[in-house]
Backbone bond lengths (Angstrom), bond angles and torsions (degrees), N, CA, C in turn:
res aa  C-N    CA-C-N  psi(-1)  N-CA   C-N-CA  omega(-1)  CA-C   N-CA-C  phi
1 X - - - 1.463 - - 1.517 109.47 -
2 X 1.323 121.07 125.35 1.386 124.65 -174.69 1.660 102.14 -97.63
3 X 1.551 100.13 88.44 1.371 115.65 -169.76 2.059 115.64 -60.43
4 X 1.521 95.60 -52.80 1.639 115.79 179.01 1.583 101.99 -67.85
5 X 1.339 125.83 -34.56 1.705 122.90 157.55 1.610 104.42 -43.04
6 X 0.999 110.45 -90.10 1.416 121.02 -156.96 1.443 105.53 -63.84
7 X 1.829 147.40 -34.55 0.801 125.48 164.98 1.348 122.68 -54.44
8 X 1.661 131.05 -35.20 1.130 130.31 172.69 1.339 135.83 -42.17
9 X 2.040 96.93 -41.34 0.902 109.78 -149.29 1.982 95.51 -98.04
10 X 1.108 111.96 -10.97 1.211 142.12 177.83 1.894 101.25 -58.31
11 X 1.422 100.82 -71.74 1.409 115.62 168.22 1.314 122.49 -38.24
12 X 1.215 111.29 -53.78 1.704 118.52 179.31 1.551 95.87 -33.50
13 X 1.840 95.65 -75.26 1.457 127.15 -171.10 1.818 99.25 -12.77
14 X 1.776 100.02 -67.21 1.335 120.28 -161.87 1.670 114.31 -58.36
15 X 1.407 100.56 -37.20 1.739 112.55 -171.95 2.088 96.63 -63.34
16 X 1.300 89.82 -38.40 1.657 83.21 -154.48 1.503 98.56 -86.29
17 X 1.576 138.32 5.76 0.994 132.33 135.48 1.684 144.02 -119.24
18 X 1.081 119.42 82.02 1.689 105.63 -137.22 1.516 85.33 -105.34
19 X 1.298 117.51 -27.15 1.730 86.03 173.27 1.765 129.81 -56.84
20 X 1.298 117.47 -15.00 1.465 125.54 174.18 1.473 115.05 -71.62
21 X 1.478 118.60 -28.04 1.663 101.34 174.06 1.121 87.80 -144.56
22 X 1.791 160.48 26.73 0.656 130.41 -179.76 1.497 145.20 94.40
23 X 1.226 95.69 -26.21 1.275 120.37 159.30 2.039 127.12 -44.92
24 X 0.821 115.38 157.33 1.909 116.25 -176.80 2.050 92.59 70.47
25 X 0.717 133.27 10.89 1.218 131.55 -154.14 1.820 107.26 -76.63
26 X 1.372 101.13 -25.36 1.692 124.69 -175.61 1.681 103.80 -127.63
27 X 1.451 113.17 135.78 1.191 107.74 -178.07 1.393 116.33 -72.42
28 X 1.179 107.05 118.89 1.524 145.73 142.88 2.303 101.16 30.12
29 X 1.160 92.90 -63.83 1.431 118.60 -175.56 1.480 106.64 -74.46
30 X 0.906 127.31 1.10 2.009 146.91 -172.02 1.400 87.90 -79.58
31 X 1.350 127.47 124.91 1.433 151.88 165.59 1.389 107.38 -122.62
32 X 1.231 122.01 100.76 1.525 141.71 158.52 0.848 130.02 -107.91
33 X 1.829 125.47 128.94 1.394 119.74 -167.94 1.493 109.35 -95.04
34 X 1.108 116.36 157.67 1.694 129.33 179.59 1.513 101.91 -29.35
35 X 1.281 120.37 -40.73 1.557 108.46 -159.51 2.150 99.73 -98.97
36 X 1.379 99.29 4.15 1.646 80.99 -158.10 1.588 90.94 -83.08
37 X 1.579 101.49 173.95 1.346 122.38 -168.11 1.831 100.41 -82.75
38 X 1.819 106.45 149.05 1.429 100.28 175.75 1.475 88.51 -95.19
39 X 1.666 85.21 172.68 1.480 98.38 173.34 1.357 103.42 -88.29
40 X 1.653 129.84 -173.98 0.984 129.89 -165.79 1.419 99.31 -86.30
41 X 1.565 106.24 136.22 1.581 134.13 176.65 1.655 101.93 -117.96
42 X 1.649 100.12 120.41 1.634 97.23 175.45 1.728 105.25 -85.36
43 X 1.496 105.34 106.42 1.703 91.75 -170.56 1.934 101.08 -70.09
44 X 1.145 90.14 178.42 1.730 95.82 173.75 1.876 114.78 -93.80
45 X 0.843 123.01 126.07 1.559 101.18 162.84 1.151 135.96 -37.19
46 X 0.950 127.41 126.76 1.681 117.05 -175.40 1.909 113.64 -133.33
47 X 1.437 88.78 124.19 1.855 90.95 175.39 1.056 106.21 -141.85
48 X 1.535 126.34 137.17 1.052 108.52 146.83 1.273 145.29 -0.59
49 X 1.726 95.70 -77.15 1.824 102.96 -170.02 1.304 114.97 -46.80
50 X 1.104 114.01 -45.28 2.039 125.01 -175.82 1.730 86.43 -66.23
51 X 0.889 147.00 12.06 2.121 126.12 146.32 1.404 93.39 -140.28
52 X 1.390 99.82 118.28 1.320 112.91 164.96 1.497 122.27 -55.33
53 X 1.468 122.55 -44.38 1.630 128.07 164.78 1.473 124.79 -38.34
54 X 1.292 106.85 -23.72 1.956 123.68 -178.86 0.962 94.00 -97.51
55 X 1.601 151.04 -30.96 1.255 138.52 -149.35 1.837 111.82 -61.39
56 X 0.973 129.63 120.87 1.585 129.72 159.63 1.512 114.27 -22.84
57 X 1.169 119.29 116.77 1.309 93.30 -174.97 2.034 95.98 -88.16
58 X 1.632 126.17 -166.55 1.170 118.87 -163.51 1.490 111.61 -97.38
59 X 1.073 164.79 -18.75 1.311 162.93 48.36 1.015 156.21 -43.65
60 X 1.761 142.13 -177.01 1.022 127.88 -164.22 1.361 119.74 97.75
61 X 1.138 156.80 151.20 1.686 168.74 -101.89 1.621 91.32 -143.69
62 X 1.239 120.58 88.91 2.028 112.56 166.38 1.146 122.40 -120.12
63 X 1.177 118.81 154.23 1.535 140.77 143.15 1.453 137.72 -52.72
64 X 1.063 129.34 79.08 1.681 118.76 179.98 1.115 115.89 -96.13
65 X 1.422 102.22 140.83 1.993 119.31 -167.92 1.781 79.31 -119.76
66 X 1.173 83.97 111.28 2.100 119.26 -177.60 1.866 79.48 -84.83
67 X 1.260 126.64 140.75 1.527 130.16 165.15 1.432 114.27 -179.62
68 X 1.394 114.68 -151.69 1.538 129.70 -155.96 1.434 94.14 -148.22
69 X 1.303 133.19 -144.95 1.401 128.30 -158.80 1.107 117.40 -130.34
70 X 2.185 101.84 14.08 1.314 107.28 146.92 1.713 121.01 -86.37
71 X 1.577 131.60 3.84 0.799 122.99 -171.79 2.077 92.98 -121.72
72 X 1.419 105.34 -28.08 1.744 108.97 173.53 1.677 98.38 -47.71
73 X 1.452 129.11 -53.19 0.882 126.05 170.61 2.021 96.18 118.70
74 X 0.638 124.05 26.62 1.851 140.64 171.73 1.640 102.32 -33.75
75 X 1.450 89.22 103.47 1.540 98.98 169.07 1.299 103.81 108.86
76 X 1.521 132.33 -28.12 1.275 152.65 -166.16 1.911 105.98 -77.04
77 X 1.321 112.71 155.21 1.821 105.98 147.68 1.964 96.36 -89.48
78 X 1.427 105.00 163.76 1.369 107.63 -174.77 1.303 128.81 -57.63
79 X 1.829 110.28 -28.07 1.387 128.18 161.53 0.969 127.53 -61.35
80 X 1.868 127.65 -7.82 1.064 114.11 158.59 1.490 126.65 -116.72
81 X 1.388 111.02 43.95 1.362 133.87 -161.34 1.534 99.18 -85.41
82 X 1.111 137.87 117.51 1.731 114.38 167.99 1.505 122.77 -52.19
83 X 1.416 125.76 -11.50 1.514 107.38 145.84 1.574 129.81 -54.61
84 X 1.409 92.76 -37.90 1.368 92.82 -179.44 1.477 132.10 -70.90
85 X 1.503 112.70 -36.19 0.943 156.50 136.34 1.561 104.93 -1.22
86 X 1.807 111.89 -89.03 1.253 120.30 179.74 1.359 125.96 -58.06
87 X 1.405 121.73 -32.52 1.785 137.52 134.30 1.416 117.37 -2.97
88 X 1.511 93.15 -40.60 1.725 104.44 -158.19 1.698 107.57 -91.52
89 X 1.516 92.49 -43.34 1.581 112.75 175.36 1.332 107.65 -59.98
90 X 1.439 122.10 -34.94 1.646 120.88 -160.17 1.402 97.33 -70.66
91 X 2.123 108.84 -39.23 1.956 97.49 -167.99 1.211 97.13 -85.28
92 X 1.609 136.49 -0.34 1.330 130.58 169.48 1.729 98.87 -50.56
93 X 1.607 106.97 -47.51 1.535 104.41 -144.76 1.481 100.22 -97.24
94 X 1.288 116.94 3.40 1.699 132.01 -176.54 1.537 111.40 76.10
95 X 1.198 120.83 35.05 1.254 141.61 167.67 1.699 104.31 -75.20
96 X 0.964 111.90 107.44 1.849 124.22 167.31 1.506 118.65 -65.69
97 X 1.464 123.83 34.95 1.485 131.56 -164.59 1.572 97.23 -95.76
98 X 1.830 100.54 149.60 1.482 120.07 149.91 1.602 105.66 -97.80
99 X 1.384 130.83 110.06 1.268 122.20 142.13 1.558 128.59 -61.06
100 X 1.430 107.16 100.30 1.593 95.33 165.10 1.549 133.41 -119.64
101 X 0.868 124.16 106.63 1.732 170.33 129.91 1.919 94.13 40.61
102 X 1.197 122.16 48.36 1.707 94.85 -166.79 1.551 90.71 -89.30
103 X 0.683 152.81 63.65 1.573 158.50 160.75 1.748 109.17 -74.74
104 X 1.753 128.75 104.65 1.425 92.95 171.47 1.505 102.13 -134.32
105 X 1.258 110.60 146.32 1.181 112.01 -146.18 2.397 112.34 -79.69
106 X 0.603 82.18 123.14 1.823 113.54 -169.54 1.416 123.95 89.21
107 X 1.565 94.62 33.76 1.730 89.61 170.95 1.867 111.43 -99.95
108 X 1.091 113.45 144.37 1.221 141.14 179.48 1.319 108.17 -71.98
109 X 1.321 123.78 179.46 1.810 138.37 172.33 1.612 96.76 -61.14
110 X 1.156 125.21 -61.77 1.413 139.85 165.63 1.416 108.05 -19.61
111 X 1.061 132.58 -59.49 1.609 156.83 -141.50 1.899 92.64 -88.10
112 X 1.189 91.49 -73.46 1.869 102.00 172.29 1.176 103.26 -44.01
113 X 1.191 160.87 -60.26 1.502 160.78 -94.54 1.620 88.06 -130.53
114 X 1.198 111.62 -36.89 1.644 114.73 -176.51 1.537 118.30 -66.52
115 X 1.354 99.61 -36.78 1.504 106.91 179.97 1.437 131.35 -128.76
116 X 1.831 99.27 24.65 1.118 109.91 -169.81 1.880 112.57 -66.85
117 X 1.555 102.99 -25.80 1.573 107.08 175.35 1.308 100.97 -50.18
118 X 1.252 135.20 -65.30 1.535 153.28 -157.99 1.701 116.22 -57.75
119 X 1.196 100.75 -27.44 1.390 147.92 -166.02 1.879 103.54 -75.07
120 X 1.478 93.83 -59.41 1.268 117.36 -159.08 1.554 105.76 -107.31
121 X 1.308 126.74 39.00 1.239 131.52 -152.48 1.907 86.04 -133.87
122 X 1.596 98.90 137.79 1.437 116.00 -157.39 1.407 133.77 110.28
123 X 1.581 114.23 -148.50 1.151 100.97 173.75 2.238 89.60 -125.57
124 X 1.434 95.12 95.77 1.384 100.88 169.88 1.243 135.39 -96.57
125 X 1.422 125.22 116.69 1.704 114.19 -166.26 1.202 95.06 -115.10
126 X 0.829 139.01 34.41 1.920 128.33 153.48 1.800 111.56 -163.71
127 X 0.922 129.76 104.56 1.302 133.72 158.20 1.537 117.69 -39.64
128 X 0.717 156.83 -111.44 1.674 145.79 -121.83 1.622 125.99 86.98
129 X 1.615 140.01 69.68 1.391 109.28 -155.17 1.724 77.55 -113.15
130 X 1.779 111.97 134.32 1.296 123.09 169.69 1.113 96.38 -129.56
131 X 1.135 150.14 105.00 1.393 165.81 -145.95 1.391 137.14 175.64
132 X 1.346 122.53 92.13 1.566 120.17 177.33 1.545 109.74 170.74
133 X 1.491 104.77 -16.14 1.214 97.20 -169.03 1.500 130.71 -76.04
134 X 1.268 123.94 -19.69 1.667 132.58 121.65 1.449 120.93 -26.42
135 X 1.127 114.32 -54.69 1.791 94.32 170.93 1.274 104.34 -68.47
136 X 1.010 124.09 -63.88 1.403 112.33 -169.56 1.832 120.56 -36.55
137 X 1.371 116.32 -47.01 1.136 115.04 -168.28 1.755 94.95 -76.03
138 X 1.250 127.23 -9.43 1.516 104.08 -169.70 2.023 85.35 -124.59
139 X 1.222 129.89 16.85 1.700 117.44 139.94 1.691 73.45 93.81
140 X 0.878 115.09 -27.24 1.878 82.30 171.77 1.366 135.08 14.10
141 X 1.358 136.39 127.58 1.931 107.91 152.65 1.217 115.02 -56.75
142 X 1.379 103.85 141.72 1.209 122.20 157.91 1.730 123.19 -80.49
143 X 1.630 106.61 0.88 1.961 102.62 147.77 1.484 116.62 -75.41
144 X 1.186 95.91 -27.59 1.600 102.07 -174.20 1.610 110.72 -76.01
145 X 1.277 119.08 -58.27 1.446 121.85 156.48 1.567 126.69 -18.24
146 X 1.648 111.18 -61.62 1.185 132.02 151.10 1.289 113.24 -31.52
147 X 1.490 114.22 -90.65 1.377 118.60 -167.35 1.692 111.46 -47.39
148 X 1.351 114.02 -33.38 1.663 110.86 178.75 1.653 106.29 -61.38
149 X 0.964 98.95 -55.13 1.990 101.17 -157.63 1.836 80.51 -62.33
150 X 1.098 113.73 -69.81 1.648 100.64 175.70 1.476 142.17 -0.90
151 X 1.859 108.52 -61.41 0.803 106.11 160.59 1.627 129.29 -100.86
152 X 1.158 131.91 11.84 1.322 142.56 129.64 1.538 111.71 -26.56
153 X 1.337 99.64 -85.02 1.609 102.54 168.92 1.346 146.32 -34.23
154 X 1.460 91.11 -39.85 1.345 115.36 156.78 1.585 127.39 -51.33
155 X 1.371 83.08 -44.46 2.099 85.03 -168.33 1.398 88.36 -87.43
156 X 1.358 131.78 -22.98 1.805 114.47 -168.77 1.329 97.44 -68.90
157 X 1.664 132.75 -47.87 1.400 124.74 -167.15 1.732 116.58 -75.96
158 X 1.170 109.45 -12.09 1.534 123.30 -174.62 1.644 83.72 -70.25
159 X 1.348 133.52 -52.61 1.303 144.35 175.27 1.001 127.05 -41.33
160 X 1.740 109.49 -41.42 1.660 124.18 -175.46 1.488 99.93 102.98
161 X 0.801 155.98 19.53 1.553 152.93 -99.16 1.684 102.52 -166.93
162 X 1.798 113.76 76.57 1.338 104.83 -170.02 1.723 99.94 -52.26
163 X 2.084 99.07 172.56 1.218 107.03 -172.85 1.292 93.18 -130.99
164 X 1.526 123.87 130.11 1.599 113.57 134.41 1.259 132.33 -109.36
165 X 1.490 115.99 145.46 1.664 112.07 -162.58 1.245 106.77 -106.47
166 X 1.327 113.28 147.84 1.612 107.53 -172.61 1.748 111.42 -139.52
167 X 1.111 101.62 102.05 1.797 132.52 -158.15 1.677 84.39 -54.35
168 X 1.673 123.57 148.16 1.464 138.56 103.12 0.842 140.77 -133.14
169 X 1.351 147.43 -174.63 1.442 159.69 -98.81 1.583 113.18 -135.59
170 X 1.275 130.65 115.63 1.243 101.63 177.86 1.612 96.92 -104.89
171 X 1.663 106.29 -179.36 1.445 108.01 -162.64 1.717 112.36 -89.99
172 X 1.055 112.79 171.73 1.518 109.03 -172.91 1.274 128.66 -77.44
173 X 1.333 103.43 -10.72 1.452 122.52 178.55 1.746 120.90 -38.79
174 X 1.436 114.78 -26.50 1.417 129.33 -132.35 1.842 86.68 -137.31
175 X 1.778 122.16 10.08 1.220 109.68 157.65 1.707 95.34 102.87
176 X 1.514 95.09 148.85 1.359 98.49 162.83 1.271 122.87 -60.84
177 X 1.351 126.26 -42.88 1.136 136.86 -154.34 1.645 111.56 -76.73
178 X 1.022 105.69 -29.86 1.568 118.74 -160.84 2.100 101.82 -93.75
179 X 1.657 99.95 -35.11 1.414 109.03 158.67 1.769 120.36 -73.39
180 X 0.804 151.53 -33.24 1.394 174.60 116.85 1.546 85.91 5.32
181 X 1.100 120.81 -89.82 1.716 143.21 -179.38 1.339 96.17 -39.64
182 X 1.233 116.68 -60.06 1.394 92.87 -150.71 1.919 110.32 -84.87
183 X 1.258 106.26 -0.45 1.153 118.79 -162.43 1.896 91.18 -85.54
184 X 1.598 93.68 -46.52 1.873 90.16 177.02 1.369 122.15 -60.82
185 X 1.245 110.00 -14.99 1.498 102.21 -175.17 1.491 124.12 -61.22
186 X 1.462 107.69 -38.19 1.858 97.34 171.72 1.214 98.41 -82.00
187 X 1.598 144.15 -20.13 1.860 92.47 -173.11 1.502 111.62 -84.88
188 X 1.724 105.99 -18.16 1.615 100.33 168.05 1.350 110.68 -65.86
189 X 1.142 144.80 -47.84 1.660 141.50 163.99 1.241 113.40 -20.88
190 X 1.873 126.20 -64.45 0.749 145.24 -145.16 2.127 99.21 -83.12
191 X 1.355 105.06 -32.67 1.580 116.80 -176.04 1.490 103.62 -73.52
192 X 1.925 105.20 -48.35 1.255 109.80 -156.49 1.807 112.31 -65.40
193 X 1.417 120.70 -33.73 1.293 152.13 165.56 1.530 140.24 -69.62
194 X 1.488 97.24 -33.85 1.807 134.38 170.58 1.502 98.30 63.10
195 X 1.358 101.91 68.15 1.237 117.05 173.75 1.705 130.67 -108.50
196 X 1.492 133.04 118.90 1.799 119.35 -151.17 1.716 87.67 -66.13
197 X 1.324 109.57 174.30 1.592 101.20 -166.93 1.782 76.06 -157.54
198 X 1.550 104.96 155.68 1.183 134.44 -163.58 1.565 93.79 -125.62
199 X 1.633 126.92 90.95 0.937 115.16 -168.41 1.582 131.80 -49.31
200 X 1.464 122.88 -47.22 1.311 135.65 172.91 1.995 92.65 -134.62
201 X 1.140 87.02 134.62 1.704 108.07 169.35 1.203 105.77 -69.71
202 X 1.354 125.80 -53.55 1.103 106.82 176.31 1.605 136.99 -116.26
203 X 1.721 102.87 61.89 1.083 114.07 -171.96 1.761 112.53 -81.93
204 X 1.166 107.92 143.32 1.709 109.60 -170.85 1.579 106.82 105.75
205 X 1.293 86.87 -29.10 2.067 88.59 -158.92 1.774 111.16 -105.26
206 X 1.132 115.96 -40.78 1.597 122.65 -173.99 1.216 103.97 -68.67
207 X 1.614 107.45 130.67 0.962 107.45 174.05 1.785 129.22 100.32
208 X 1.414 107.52 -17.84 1.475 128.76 173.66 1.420 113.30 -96.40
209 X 1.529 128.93 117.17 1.054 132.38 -163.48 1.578 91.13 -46.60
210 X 1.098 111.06 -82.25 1.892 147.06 -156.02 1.846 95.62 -34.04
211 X 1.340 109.68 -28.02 1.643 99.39 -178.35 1.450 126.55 -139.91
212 X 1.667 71.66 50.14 1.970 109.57 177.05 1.016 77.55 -133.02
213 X 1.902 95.92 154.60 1.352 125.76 152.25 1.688 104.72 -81.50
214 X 1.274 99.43 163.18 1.619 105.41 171.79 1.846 121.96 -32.71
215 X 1.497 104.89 -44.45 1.091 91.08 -179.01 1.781 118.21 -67.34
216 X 1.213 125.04 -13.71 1.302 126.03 -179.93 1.260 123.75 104.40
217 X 1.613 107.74 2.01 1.845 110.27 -142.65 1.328 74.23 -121.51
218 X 1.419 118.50 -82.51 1.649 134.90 -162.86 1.216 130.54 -79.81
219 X 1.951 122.15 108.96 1.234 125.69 -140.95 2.109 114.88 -63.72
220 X 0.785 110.64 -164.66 1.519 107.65 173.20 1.503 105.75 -111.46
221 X 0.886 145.34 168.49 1.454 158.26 133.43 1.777 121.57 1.80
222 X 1.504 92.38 -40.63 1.418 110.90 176.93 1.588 108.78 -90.92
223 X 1.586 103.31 -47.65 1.817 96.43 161.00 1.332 124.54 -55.99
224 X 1.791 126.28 -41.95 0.917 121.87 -175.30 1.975 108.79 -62.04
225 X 0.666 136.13 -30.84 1.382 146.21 179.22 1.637 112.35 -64.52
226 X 1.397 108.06 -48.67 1.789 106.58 177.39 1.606 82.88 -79.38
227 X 1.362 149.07 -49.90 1.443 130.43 -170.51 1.783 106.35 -59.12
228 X 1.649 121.32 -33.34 1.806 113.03 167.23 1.935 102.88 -55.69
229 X 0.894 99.74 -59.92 1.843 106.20 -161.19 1.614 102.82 -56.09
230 X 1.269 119.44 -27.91 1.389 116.62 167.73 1.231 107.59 -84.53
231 X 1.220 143.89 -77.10 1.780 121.98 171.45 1.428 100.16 -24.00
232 X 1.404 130.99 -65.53 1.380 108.13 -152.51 1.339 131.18 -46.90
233 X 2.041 94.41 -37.99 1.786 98.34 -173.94 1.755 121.79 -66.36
234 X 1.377 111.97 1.18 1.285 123.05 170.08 1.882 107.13 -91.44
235 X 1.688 94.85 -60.48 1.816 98.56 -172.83 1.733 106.39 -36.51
236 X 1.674 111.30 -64.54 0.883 123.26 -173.91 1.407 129.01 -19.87
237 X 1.639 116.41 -74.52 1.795 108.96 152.94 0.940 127.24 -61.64
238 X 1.301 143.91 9.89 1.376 150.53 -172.51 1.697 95.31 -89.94
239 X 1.404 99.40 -47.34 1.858 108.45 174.34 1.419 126.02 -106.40
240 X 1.263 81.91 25.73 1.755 91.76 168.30 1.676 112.14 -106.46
241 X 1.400 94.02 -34.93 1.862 113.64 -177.15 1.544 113.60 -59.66
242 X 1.432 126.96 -36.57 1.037 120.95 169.75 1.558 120.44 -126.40
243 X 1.036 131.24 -175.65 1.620 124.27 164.28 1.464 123.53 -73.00
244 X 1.786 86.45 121.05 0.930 87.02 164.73 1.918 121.62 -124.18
245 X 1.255 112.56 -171.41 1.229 110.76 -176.23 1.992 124.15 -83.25
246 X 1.123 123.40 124.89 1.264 97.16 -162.01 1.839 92.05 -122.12
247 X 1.415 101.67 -175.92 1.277 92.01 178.87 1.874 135.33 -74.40
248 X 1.655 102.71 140.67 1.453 92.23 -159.80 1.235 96.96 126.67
249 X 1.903 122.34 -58.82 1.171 122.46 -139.05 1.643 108.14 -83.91
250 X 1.208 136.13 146.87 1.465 150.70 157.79 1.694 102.93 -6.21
251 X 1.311 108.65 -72.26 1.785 135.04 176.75 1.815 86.62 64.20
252 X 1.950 92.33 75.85 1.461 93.15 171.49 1.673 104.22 -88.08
């Protein structure tokens, strides 16, 4: 994976539209190290209830893909969201799953952590955490990054509630050093916890005109699909290893 390619090329993407996530927001020339403090970011509120597409649905055995507005699916109809997507793959494989969609688009590690109770409400057997790629584009710490997905993780297993983590990239803008860092944080997460990990979410796809939308950032329909088949080759043994519910079954 040509990581320093695609973060670069990622950045461009981000500079030449920053009113959509926020991005260009700090000048350009801003070198911050992993540990320094951000300046003040007005986050947005974020709940569920205010998008009906995230909403929990009321029973039944699910999956939640925890994310930002690469997993909301931005720009997309909801059916072609790679949550939705993998939904599709699970009754391919006779998997008895609800995929639900908590993806909202410009929330940060911060953002997840806020509503991960709300999030995690039901009967949930696999987490999903896609989360970071907002810090990254606005230089965030990467302790803070850390400490969020942390306790995310935390409350999914307090639950029983396997996790898979799914790593990205922040852009280069913000120094080697601070990319380096932030890039280690899921596979140390993923060791420290023994969690399967999805190295980059959006590996195959960042960075390729053809499966971007115009803005450069948010995949197409056809990206979202190579971004399902890559979660899957992780989900997949994750629900093979223990019982799971298939169709037919109770899914107590």
């Amino acid at each position: 994976m040509q990581i320093r390619l695609i973060s670069g090329l990622w950045l461009v993407a981000c500079l030449a539209v920053p009113a959509m996530i926020g991005c260009g927001s700090r000048d350009s020339g801003d070198r911050r190290s992993p540990e320094a403090a951000p300046p003040p970011v007005a986050e947005r509120p974020t709940s569920l209830a205010n998008e009906p597409a995230t909403a929990p649905k009321p029973s039944g055995p699910r999956i939640v893909v925890l994310g930002d507005s690469l997993t909301a699916g931005l720009g997309l109809a909801s059916e072609e969201a790679y949550p939705a997507v993998l939904e599709r793959r699970l009754r391919d494989e006779g998997f008895n799953y609800q995929v639900v969609n908590a993806g909202i688009s410009g929330d940060t590690s911060a953002g997840g952590l806020s509503r991960i109770d709300l999030a995690l409400q039901g009967d949930v057997r696999v987490l999903i955490v896609a989360l970071g790629g907002n810090d990254g584009l606005r230089g965030l710490p990467v302790t803070q990054l850390k400490s969020n997905l942390s306790r995310i993780i935390e409350r999914a297993q307090d639950r029983s509630a396997r996790v898979v983590l799914a790593g990205m990239e922040a852009p280069t803008n913000w120094g080697d050093v601070y990319t380096k860092a932030f890039r280690d944080v899921y596979p140390s997460l993923a060791q420290q916890y023994d969690l399967p990990l999805v190295p980059f979410l959006l590996e195959g796809v960042a960075a390729i005109p053809q499966l971007n939308q115009r803005d450069g950032i948010h995949p197409t329909a056809e990206g979202d699909r190579i971004i399902a088949d890559t979660v899957w080759k992780v989900l997949k043994p994750v629900l093979e290893r223990s019982p799971a519910p298939k169709k037919g079954a109770s899914g107590s």
